[in-house]
C-alpha positions in Angstrom: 7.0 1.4 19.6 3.5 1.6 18.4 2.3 0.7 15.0 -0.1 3.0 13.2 -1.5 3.3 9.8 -0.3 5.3 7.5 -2.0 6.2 3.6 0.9 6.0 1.2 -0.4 7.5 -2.6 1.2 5.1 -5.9 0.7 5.2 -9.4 -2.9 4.1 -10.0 -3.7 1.0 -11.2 0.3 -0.3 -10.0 -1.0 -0.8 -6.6 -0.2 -4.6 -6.3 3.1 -3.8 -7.9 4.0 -1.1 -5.0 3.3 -3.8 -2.7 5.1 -6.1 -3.4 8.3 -3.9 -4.2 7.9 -2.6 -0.3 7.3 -6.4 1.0 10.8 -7.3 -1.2 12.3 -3.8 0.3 11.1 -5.0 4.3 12.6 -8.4 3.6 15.6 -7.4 2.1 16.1 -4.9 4.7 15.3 -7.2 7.5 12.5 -4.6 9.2 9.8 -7.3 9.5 9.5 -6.0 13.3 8.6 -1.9 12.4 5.7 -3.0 9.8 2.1 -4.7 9.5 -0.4 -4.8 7.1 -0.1 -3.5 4.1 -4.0 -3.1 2.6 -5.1 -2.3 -0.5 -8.9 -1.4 -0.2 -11.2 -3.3 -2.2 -13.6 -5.5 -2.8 -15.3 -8.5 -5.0 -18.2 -7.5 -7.2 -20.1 -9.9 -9.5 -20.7 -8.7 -13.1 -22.6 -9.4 -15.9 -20.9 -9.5 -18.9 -22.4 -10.8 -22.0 -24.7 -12.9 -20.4 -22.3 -14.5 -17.7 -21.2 -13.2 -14.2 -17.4 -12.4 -13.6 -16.2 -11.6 -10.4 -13.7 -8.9 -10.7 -11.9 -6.6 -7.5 -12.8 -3.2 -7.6 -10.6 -0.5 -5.8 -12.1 2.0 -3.2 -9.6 4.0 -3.0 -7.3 3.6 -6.8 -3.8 4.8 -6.3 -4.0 4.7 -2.5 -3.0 1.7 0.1 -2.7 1.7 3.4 0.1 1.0 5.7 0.8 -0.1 9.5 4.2 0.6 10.4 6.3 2.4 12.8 7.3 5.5 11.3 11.0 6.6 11.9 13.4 8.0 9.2 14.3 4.2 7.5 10.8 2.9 7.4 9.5 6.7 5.7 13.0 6.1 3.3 11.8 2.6 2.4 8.5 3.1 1.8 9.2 7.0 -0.5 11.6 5.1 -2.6 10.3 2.2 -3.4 8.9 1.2 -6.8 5.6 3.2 -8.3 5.3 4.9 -4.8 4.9 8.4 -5.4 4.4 9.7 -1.2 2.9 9.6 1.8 -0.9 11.8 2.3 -0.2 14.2 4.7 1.2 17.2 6.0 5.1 17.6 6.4 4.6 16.9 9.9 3.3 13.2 10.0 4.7 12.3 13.7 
């Protein structure tokens, strides 16, 4: 089956923490082979604070990462239910 990417909403600013709850969740569950990537859009960006430059990550999208995976009833299970994930974006009919 095909892998395709998928935008799964979370709490904003829990993002790394969704993550990693759904990489425990795919381990645990031993479904390495139905998922990919899991991105969370963003980017360096040098700052000036006080006089001296901090690089910090900013979000493009906060609250949103993205997800490759083959979507079937256990991978949409895993990813709904896992920690600080609130859903997928979408219509009902995301097949």
């Amino acid at each position: 089956m095909e892998k395709k990417w998928y935008i799964v909403n979370v709490q904003t600013g829990c993002e790394s923490t969704a993550k990693s709850a759904i990489e425990e969740r795919i381990r645990s569950s031993k479904m390495e082979d139905l998922f990919g990537e899991i991105l969370i859009p963003s980017e360096n960006v040098v700052q000036l604070v006080k006089g001296q430059k901090q690089t910090k990550s900013r979000k493009f999208f906060p609250g949103y990462m993205f997800i490759k995976m083959v979507l079937t009833d256990e991978t949409w299970h895993l990813v709904k239910h896992s920690s600080k994930v609130t859903g997928f974006v979408g219509g009902a009919k995301t097949r």
